[in-house]
N, C-alpha and C positions, 0 to 999 in steps of 0.2 A: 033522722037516723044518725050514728055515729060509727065511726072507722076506728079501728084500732090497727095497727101496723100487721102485730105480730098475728093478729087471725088471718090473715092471707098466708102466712107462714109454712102452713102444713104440719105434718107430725116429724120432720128430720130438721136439716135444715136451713129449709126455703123452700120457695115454692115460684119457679119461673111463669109469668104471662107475656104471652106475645100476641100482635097486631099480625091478620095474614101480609104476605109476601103483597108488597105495593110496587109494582112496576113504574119507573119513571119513563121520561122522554128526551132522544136525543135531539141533538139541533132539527134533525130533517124529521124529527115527528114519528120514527121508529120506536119500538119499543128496546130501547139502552140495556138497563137492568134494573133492581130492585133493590129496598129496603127490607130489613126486617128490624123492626121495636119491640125490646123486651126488655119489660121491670122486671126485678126481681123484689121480692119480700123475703127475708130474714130471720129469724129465732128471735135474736136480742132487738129486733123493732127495726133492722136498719133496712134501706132502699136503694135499690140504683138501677137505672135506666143505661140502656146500651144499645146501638146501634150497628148493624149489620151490612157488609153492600152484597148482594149478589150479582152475579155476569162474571164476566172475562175477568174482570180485576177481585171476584168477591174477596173483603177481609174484614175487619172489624174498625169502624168509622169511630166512634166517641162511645164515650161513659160518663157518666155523672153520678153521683152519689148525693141521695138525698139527709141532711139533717132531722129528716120526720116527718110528719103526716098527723094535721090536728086532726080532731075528731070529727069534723065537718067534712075532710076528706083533702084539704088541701094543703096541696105538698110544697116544702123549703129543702130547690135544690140549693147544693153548695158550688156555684161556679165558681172552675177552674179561672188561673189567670190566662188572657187570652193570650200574651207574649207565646204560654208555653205548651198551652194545649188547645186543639180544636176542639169546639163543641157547635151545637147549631141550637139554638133556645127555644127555635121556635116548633120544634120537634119532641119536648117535654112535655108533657103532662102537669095540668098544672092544679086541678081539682078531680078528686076521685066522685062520682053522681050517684050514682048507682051501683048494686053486685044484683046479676037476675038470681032465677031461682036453680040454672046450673052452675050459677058461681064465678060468669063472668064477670068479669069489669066492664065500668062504662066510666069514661071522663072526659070532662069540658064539653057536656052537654053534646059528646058523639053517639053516634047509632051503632057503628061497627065495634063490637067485644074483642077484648083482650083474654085472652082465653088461656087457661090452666093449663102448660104446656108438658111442665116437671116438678114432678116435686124430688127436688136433690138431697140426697145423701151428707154433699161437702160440696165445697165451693174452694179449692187449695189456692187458686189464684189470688182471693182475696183473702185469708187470712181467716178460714173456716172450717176445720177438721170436723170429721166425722161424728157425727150427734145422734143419739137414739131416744125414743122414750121407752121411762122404767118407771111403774109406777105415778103416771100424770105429772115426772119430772124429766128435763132434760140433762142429761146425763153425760158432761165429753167422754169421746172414746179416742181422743187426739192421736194423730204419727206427727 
């Protein structure tokens, strides 16, 4: 089977997948807070994983931005330099395996889906105005 970026995309544009809420553990074995992991996929092919904390302090932990996704399904992130930004590697995705037949993901040979959370409009933080299709074209509608 082969992968193509932009078919996760959706019809605007992108299309967020996210991992459920993963509860960690604090030193005495409590339940602290949680994660959440969400790819995103893109119109023009592009990718980025981001990470979430939730609890008392929830904010937004790391991002990465992927260079692409062969068609075998395996992904080239672009890490950041460590001097200047936090990231955790071992929290990335590193081969796409599977899509079932509702369209989740599966990667690195996991059981638990990544699941079609949004499919967005715009994305303004990165640098992605408002897109529609017209005619089987994407079309900006930029502000």
């Amino acid at each position: 089977m082969s992968f193509h970026a932009k078919e996760f995309a959706g019809s605007h544009c992108g299309c967020r997948y996210q991992q459920d809420y993963r509860p960690t553990l604090g030193r005495d074995g409590k339940k602290e807070s949680g994660t959440l992991e969400v790819i995103k996929f893109y119109y023009d092919g592009a990718i980025r994983f981001e990470q979430h904390c939730y609890g008392e302090a929830a904010t937004f932990v790391f991002g990465v931005w992927a260079s692409g996704m062969d068609e075998d399904g395996t992904l080239h992130w672009v890490l950041p330099d460590r001097r200047k930004s936090y990231y955790d590697e071992s929290y990335l995705p590193k081969k796409l395996d599977r899509v079932d037949e509702a369209g989740n993901l599966y990667f690195d040979g996991g059981v638990f889906p990544w699941k079609l959370a949004d499919d967005f409009a715009e994305d303004k933080r990165w640098g992605y105005p408002k897109w529609k299709v017209a005619l089987g074209k994407l079309t900006g509608k930029g502000k």
